[in-house]
N, C-alpha and C positions, 0 to 999 in steps of 0.2 A: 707532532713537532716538538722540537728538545726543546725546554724551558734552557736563554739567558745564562751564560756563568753568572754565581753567584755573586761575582767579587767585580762587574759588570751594573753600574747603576744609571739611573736614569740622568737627565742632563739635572733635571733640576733636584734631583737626588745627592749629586756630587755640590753642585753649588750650594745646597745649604751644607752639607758637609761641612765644607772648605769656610764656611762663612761660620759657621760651629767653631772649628779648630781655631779661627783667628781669634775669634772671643775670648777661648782659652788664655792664649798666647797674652795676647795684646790688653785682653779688657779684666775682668771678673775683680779687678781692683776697685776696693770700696773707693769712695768721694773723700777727699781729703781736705776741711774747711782750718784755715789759719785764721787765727786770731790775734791781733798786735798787742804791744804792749803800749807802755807810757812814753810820752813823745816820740813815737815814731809810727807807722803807714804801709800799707802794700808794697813800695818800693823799697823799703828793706828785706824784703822777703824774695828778693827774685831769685838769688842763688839756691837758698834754701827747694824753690818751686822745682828749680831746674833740676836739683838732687830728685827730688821725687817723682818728676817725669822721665828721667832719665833709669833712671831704676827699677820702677814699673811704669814700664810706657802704658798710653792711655790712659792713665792714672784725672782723674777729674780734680785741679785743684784750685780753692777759691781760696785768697785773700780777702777777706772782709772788708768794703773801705767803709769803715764807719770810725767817726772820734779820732781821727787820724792829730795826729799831733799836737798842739797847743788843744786843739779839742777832747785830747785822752784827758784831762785835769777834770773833765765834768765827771757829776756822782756817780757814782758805779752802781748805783740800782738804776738813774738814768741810764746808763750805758748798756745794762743786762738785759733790758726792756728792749731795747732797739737790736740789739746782737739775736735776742731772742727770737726778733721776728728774719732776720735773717736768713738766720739757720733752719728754719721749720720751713723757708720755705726751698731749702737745698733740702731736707729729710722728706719732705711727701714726693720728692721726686728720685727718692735712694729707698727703695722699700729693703734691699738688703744689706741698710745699715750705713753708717760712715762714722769716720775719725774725726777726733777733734784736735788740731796741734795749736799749744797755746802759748805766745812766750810772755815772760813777765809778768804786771798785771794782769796783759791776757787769761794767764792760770785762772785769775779769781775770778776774773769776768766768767771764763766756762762752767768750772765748779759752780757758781749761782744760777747759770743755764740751766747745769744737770740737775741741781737740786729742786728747783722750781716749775720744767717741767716736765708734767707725767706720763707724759710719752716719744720724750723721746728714743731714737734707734742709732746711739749714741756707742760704737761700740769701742775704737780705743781711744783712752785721752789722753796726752802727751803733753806734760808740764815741764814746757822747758825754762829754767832758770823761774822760778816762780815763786812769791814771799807768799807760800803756803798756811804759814802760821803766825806773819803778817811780818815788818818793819822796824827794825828799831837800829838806826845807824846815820852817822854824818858823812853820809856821802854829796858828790857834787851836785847829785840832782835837789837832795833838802837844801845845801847853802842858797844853790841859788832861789830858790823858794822861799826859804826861810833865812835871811841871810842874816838877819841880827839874832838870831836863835839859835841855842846848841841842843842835843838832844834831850836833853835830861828837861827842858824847858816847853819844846817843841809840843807839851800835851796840852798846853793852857790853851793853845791854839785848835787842834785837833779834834779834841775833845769838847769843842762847843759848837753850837748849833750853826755856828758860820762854815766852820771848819768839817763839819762833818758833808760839806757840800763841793767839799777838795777831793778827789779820787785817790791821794796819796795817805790823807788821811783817817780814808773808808777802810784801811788794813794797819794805820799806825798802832803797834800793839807795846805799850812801855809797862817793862815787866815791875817799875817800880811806883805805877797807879794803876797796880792791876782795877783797884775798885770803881775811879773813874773809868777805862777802859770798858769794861762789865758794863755799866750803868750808861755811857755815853755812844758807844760805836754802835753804828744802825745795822754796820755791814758784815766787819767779820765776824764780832761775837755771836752774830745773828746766825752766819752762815759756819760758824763750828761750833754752834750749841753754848759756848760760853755763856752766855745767857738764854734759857730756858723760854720756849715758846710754843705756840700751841699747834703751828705748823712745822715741829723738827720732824714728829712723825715722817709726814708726808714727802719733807723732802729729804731724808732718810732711804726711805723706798725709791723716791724717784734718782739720785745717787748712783744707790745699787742696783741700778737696770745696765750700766758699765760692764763691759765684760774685760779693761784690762785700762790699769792704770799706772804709769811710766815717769818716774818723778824724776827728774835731769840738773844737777848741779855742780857745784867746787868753787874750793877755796879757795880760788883767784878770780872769784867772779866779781869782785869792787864794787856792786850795787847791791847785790841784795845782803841785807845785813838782819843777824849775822847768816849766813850762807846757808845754813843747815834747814832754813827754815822753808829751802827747795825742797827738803826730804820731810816735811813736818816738826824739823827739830826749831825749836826756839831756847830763851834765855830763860833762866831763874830769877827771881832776885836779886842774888849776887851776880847776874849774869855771866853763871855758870850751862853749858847747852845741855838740854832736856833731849834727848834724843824720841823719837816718833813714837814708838812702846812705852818710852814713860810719859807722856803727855795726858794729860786729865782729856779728853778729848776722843783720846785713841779709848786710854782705859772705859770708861765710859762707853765709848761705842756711839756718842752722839750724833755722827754724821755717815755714820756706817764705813769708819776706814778702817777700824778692827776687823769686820766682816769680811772686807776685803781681801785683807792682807789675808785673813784664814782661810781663804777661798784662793790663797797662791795667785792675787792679781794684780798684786802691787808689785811692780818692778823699780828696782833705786839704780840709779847710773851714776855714777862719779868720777868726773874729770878734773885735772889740774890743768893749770896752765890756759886757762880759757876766760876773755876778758867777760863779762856781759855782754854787750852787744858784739859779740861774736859768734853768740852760741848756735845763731841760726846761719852761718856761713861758714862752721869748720866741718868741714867733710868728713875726720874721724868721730865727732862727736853724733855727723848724722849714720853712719855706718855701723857703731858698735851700740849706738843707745835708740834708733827712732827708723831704722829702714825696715828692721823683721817685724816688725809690730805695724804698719801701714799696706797691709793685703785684702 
């Protein structure tokens, strides 16, 4: 008896086929977890959602609802603790990894994720509009906060143990106390080495378990100030900007973004014309900076 043409399969031979090809198609799209920023929630993020489902369908994407608005003001080591358990428990359910997209303080929340813990499968992370190298500017959101305070003032505050319990003031970086700064912030001198400790090592390493890093900003962004510090640039002294290479930080290598960049995995995006809280509902910004990187 002739053996079957080859090209001739069994019924349930085709059906996994066909259930194979769709997965192709449709799935093999890592878990895409959002993270908010300061006063705002899940429901600022639904267009955002829709680009990414719409682009890679089946695409798994989670809004985080945690600290959602008047509650983003709590400490940001409070808030990395609770984000923290979040996410690990989207990662033991992604063994082939997933994204992290983060806007605003979001960034800093993730960044302290990555650095803290040591396993995660954490593979692009996606700092959209984020004071990377921290805050220093009178924008609307400090008046309202601080409304009898201008900036140059705004450290007496920040910089005390009340103040360090404000999430605004977990990244106030004023380049003209750099010493208080140093001395006083729990959060970002802690979290870019600016102050020496005995766990950089460790979350150094853990950091650099990233396989692609996506820094998104411009200078019509009106909250983050000044702007550059999307890209790790900040102010000098004279408040002149330090761009990312020369930053004591990078030079240094303290938090592994030297490493990074020399390993070709730092990507800079820069847009004009893009207010803040826009940056997660302009479609050109999601297109040309945040869709090739989300596979």
């Amino acid at each position: 008896m002739n053996n079957p043409p080859a090209s001739r399969g069994s019924p349930v031979s085709l059906l996994l086929l066909l259930l194979f090809v769709a997965g192709l198609c449709n799935g093999g799209y890592k878990p895409v977890i959002i993270v908010h920023g300061i006063f705002d929630g899940p429901k600022d993020f639904t267009t955002l959602c829709l680009y990414i489902t719409e682009m890679h369908p089946g695409t798994e994407v989670t809004v985080i609802d945690l600290f959602d608005y008047m509650s983003s003001l709590k400490p940001l080591w409070t808030q990395v603790q609770a984000f923290q358990n979040a996410i690990n428990s989207i990662m033991r359910k992604s063994p082939d990894g997933v994204h992290l997209l983060c806007f605003s303080q979001g960034g800093l929340i993730c960044r302290a994720f990555l650095s803290t813990t040591p396993d995660h499968n954490v593979h692009t992370v996606i700092s959209l509009s984020s004071p990377q190298a921290g805050q220093f500017g009178e924008t609307k959101y400090l008046k309202w906060l601080f409304p009898e305070y201008m900036k140059r003032t705004v450290f007496r505050i920040c910089y005390s143990k009340i103040g360090q319990k404000l999430s605004i003031c977990d990244y106030w970086n004023d380049p003209h106390h750099r010493p208080q700064y140093v001395k006083s912030s729990s959060f970002l001198a802690m979290l870019n080495g600016d102050r020496p400790h005995n766990r950089l090592e460790a979350w150094r390493g853990n950091f650099l378990r990233i396989k692609k890093l996506v820094l998104i900003g411009g200078p019509d962004d009106g909250v983050i100030t000044p702007w550059q510090s999307s890209h790790f640039g900040f102010y000098d002294s004279d408040e002149n900007i330090v761009e990312m290479r020369n930053q004591e930080f990078y030079k240094n290598d303290t938090f592994g973004l030297k490493t990074l960049d020399a390993r070709g995995d730092v990507s800079v995006c820069v847009h004009s014309g893009v207010a803040h809280t826009h940056w997660h509902s302009n479609y050109t910004v999601f297109k040309s900076c945040m869709e090739m990187w989300l596979t």
